[in-house]
C-alpha positions as CSV (number, residue, x, y, z in Angstrom):
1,X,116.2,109.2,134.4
2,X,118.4,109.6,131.5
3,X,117.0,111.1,128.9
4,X,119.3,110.1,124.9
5,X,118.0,112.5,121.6
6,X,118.3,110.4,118.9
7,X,121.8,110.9,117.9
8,X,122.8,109.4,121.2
9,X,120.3,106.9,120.6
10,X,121.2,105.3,117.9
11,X,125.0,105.7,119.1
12,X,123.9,103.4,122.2
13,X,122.3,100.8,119.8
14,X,125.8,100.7,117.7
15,X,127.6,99.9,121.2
16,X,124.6,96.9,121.7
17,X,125.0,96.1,118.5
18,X,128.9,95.1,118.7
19,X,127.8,93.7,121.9
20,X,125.4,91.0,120.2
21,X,128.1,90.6,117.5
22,X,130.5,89.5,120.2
23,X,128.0,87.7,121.7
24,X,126.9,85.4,118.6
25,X,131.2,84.9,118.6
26,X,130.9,83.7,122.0
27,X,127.7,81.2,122.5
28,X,128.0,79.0,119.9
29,X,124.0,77.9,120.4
30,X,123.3,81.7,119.0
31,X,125.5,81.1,116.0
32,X,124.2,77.9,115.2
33,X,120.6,79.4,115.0
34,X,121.9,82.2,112.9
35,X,120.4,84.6,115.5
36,X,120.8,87.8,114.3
37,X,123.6,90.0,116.4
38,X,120.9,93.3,116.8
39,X,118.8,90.8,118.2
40,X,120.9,89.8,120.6
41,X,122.2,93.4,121.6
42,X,118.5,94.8,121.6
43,X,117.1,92.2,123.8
44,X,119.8,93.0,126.5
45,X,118.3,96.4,126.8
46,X,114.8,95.2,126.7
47,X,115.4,92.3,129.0
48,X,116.9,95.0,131.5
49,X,114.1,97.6,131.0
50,X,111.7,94.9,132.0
51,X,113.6,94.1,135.0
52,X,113.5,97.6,136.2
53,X,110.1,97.4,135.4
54,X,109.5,95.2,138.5
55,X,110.9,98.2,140.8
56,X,109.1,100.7,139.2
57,X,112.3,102.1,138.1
58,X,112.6,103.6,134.1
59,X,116.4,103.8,134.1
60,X,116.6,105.4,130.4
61,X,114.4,107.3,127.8
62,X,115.0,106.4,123.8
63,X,114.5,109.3,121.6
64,X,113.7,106.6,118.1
65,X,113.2,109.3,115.8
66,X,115.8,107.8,113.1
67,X,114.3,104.6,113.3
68,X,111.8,105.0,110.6
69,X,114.8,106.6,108.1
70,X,116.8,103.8,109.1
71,X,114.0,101.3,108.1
72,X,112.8,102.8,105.1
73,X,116.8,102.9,103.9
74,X,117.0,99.1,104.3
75,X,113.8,98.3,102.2
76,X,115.3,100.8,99.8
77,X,118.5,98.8,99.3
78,X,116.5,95.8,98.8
79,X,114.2,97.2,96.2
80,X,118.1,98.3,94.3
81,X,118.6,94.3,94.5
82,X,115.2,93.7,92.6
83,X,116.7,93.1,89.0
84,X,114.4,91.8,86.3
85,X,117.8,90.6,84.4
86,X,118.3,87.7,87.8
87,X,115.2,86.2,86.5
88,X,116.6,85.5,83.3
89,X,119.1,83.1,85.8
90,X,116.5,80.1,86.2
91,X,114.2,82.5,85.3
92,X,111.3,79.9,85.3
93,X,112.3,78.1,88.5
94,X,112.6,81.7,90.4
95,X,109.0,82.8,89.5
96,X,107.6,79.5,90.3
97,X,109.5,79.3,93.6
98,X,108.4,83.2,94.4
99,X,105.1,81.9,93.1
100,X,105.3,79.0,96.3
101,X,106.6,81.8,98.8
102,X,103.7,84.0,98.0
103,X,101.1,81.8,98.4
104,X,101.8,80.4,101.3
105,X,102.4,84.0,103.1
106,X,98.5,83.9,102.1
107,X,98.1,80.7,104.0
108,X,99.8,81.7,107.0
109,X,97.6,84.9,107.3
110,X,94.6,82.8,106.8
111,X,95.8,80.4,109.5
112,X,96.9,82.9,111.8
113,X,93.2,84.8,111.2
114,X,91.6,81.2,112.3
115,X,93.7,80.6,115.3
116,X,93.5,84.2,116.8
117,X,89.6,83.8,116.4
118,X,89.8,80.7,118.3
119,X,91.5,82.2,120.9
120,X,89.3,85.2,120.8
121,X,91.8,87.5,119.5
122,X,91.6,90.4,116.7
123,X,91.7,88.4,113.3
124,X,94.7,91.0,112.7
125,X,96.7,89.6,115.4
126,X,96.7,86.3,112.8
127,X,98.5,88.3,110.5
128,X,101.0,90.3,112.5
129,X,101.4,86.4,114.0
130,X,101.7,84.7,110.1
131,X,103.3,86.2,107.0
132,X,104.1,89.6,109.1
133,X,106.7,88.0,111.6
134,X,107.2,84.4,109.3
135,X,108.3,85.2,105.8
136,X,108.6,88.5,106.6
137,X,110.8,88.0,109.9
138,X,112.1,90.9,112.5
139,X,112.7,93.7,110.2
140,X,109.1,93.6,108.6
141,X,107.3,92.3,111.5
142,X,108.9,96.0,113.3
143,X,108.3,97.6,110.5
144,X,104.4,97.0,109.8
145,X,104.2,97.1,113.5
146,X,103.0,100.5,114.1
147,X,100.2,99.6,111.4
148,X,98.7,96.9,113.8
149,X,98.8,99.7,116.6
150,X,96.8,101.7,114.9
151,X,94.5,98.9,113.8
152,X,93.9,98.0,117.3
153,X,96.7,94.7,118.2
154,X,97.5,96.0,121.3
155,X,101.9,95.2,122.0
156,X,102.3,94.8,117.9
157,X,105.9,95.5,118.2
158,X,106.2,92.7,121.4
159,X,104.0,90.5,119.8
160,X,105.9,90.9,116.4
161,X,109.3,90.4,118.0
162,X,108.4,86.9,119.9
163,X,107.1,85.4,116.8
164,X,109.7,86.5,114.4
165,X,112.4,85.2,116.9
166,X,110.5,81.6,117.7
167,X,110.2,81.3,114.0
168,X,113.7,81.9,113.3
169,X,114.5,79.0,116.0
170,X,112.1,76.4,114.1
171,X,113.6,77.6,111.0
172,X,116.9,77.0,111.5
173,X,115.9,73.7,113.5
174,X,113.3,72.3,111.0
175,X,115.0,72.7,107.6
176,X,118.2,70.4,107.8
177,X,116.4,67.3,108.9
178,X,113.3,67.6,106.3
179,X,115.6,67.5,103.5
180,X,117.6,65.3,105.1
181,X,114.6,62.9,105.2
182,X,113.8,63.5,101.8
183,X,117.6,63.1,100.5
184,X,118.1,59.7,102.7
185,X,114.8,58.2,102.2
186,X,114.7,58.8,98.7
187,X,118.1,58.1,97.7
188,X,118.3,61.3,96.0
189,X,122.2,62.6,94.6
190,X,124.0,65.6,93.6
191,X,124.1,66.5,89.9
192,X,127.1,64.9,88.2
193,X,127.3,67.9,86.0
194,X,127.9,71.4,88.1
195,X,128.5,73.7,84.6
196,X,125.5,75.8,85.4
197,X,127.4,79.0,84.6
198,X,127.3,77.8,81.0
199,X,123.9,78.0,80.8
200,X,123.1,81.7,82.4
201,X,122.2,83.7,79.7
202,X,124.7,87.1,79.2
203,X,123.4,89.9,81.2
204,X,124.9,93.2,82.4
205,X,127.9,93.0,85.5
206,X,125.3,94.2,88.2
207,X,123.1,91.2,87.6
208,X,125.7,89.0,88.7
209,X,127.8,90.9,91.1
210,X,129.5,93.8,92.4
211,X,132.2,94.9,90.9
212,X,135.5,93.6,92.3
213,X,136.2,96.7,94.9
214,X,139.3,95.4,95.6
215,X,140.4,96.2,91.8
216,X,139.8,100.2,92.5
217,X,141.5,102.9,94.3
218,X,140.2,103.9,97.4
219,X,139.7,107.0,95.9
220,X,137.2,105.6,93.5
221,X,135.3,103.6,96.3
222,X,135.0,106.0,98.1
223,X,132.3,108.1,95.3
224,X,131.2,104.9,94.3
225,X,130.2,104.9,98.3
226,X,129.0,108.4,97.7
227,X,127.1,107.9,95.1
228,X,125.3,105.2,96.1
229,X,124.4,106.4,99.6
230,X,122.9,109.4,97.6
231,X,120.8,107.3,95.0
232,X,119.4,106.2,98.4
233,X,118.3,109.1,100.0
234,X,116.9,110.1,96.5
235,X,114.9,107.1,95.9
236,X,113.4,107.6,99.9
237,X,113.2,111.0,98.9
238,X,110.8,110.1,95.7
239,X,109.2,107.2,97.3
240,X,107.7,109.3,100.8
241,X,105.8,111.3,98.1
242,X,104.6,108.2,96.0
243,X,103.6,106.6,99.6
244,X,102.1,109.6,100.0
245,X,99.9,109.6,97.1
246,X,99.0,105.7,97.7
247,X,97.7,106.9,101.2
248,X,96.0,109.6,100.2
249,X,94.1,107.1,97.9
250,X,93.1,105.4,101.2
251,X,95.5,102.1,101.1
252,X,96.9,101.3,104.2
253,X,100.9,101.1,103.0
254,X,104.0,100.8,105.5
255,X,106.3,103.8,104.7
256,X,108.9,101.6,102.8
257,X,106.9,100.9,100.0
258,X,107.4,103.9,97.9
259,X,110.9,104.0,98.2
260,X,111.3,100.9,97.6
261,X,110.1,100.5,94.3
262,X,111.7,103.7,93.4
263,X,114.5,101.7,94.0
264,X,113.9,99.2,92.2
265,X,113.3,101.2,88.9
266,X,117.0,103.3,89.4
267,X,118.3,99.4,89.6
268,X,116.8,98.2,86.6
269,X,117.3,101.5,84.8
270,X,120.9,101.2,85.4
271,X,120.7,97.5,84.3
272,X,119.9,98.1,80.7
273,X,121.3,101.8,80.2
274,X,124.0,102.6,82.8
275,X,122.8,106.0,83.6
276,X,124.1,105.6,87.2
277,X,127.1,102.8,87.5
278,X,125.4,101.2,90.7
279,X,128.2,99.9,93.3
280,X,126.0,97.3,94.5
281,X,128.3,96.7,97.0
282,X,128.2,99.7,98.5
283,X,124.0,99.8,98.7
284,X,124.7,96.4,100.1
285,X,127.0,97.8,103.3
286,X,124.6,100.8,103.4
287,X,121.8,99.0,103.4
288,X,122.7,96.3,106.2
289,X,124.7,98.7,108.4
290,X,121.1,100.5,108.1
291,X,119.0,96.8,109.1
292,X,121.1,96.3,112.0
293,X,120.9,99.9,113.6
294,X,116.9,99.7,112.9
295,X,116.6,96.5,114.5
296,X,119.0,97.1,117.7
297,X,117.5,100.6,118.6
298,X,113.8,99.3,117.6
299,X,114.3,96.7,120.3
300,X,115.8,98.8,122.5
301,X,112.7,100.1,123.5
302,X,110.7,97.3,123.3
303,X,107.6,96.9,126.2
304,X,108.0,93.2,126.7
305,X,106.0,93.5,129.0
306,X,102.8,93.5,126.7
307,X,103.4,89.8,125.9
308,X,102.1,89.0,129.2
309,X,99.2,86.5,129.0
310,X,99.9,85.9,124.6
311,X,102.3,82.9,125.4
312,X,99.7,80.0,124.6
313,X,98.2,81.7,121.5
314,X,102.1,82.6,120.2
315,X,102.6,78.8,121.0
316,X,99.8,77.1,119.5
317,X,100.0,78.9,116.2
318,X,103.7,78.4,115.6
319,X,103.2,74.9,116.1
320,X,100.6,74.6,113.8
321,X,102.5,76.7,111.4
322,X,105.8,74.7,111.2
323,X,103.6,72.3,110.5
324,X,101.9,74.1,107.6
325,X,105.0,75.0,106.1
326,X,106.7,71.2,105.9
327,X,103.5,69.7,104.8
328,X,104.0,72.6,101.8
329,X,107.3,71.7,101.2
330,X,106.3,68.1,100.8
331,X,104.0,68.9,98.0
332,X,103.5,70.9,96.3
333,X,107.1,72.8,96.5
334,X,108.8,69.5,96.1
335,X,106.4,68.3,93.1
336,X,107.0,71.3,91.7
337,X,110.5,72.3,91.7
338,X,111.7,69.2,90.3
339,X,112.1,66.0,92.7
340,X,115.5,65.9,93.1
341,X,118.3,66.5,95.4
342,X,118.7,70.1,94.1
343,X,114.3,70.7,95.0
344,X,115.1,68.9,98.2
345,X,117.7,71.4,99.4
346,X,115.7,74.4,98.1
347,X,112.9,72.8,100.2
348,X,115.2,73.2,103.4
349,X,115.5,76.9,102.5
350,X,112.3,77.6,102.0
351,X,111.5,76.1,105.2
352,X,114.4,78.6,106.5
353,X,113.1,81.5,105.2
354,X,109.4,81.4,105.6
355,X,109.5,80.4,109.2
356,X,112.9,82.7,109.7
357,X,115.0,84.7,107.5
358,X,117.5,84.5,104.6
359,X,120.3,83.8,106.8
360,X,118.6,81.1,108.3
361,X,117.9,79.1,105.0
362,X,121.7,79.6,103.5
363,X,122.5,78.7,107.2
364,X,120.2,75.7,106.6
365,X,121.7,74.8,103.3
366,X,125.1,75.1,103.5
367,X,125.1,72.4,106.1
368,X,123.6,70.0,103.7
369,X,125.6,70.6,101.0
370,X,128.8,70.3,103.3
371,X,127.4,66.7,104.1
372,X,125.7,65.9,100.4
373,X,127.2,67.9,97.7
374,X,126.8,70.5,96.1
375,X,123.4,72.2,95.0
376,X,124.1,75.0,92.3
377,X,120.2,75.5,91.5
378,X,119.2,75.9,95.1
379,X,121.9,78.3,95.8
380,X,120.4,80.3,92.5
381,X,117.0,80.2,93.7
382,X,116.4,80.1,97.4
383,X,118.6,83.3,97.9
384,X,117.0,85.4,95.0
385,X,113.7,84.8,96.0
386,X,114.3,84.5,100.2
387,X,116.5,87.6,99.7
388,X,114.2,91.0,98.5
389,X,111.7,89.0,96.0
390,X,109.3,87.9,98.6
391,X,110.1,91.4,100.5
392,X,107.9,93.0,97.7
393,X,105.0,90.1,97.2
394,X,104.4,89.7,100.7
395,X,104.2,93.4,101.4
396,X,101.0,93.4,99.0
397,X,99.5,90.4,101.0
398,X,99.8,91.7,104.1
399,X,98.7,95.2,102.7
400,X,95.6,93.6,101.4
401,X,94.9,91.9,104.8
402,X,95.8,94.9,106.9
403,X,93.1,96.6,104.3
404,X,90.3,94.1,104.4
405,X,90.1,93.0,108.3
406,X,90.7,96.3,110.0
């Protein structure tokens, strides 16, 4: 058996990883479903391990030590993204539509709680099988997955995986036609006027976008690389102790949290005094290059096997899921968010990314836009919220469900 420390681990998921990007290029079924490419190049390795598995054979032993510090250095770019100046953007449409997001990761837990019962499952198997895996999608499903272990969900990480990955399917395949329903049936049209840059409030370059790298000398992009791969480890530095402290006071937290909203305070910080000069470009590339490695060598060693005999309870309850989530969408989401062609297309994204992930809903509505028009207020919304907003929301309702039904 070959035996990889974790250097050479996580070197073997980067090779998988270019694999499932090349894959994705290749099958255009994958790209239409915005399946994620360390999906793709984890699974290989996990469908291969399982085929072993039927000889008895264990070809290959993961040492996954950096896959926490990758993980934790994802959420931590994601709390740097959690500006209070993009709220002043549609500020009121944002909080209401984070408002929507939030509450129906409640409602998934409740309905996941109620299924798994009925199936005779751990009422925690709901929740790794709602919010967890829906809203939360791969990266958080992994990620709380070793608190389920512990709780008793026996195959969290399996269990987490298969839901995450159906849901990003019905996503994907659910969103386009809703709105499309809503757009056609209702006759509903595109604004006439598109100015919505005159009415965004000022606010400091970071709230907006990264600086134009292109601008800069290599020399300077490389310490504003630096710099931010250091705020980083400083912020997951401060955050283990806070997540510490939180745990010492007997909440059940994933690791991320602390760090996260360490992060979070540099960002805003840095908004309104510019102590550091943030490249959020560069937290951007750190932070995704650090998502993809977490996923690929997290599935990597993935027991598949545990799904055995979950498949009708897995079924059943994203079916009655989806169905959850258009009849929100319906009403109240599209009461609420205005009735019109731009609530319709936010609708289709917020399908996307509560049953999927991000890329699925700007998957979702860029296709509708290509065929409709354009839909400036969705494309300010949807992303803010599906992006890092619900990341932090959802992380306190699944902490307070973890919490309460152990």
């Amino acid at each position: 058996m070959l035996i990889l420390d974790p250097v050479q681990t996580v070197a073997c998921g980067g090779l998988f990883l270019i694999a499932g990007y090349a894959i994705r290029a290749r099958v255009p079924l994958l790209s239409r479903f915005s399946i994620p490419a360390p999906v793709i190049g984890g699974l290989l390795v996990a469908l291969a391990l399982l085929a072993c598995r039927q000889w008895n054979v264990t070809p290959v032993r993961f040492d996954t030590t950096f896959q926490q510090p990758l993980m934790i250095a994802f959420f931590t770019a994601i709390g740097f993204n959690a500006s209070t100046s993009l709220l002043k953007v549609s500020g009121r449409q944002i909080v209401l539509f984070l408002g929507l997001a939030t509450g129906l990761a409640v409602v998934q837990n409740l309905v996941g709680i109620g299924l798994a019962t009925a199936f005779g499952l751990p009422p925690l198997f709901g929740v790794i099988t709602g919010s967890v895996t829906l809203a939360g999608g791969p990266a958080t499903g992994l990620a709380f997955a070793p608190l389920f272990t512990q709780a008793g969900v026996q195959g969290a990480p399996s269990v987490a995986l298969a839901n995450a990955m159906a849901g990003i399917i019905c996503g994907s395949v659910i969103g386009a036609p809703l709105a499309t329903m809503l757009i056609e049936r209702l006759k509903l049209r595109t604004p006439q006027r598109l100015d919505v840059a005159e009415s965004m409030p000022a606010m400091p370059p970071p709230a907006l976008v990264a600086a134009a790298a292109s601008a800069v000398s290599a020399e300077e992009q490389a310490y504003a690389g630096l710099r931010s791969f250091v705020l980083i480890l400083l912020a997951m530095g401060i955050g283990a102790w806070i997540s510490g402290g939180l745990g010492a006071l007997g909440l059940t937290l994933p690791s991320y949290i602390g760090a996260m909203l360490v992060g979070a305070l540099i960002r805003n910080l840095d908004d309104h005094l510019g102590w550091f000069g943030l490249s959020l470009r560069s937290i951007d590339i750190i932070g995704n290059a650090s998502l993809s490695l977490f996923l690929v060598v997290a599935l990597m060693n993935l027991h598949l096997w545990d799904l055995a005999g979950l498949a009708m309870p897995l079924l059943v309850n994203l079916g009655v899921q989806s169905i959850v989530v258009v009849a929100f969408c319906c009403w109240p989401l599209w009461w609420l968010m205005g009735r019109d062609y731009d609530a319709a297309v936010m609708a289709s994204g917020f399908v996307g990314f509560m049953l999927g992930t991000t890329a699925n809903a700007m998957a979702v509505m860029s296709s509708l836009t290509e065929r409709f028009g354009p839909a400036p207020r969705a494309f300010l919304v949807a992303p803010i919220v599906g992006a890092f907003l619900i990341d932090f929301t959802n992380a306190i309702v699944i902490t307070f469900f973890i919490n309460g039904w152990r």
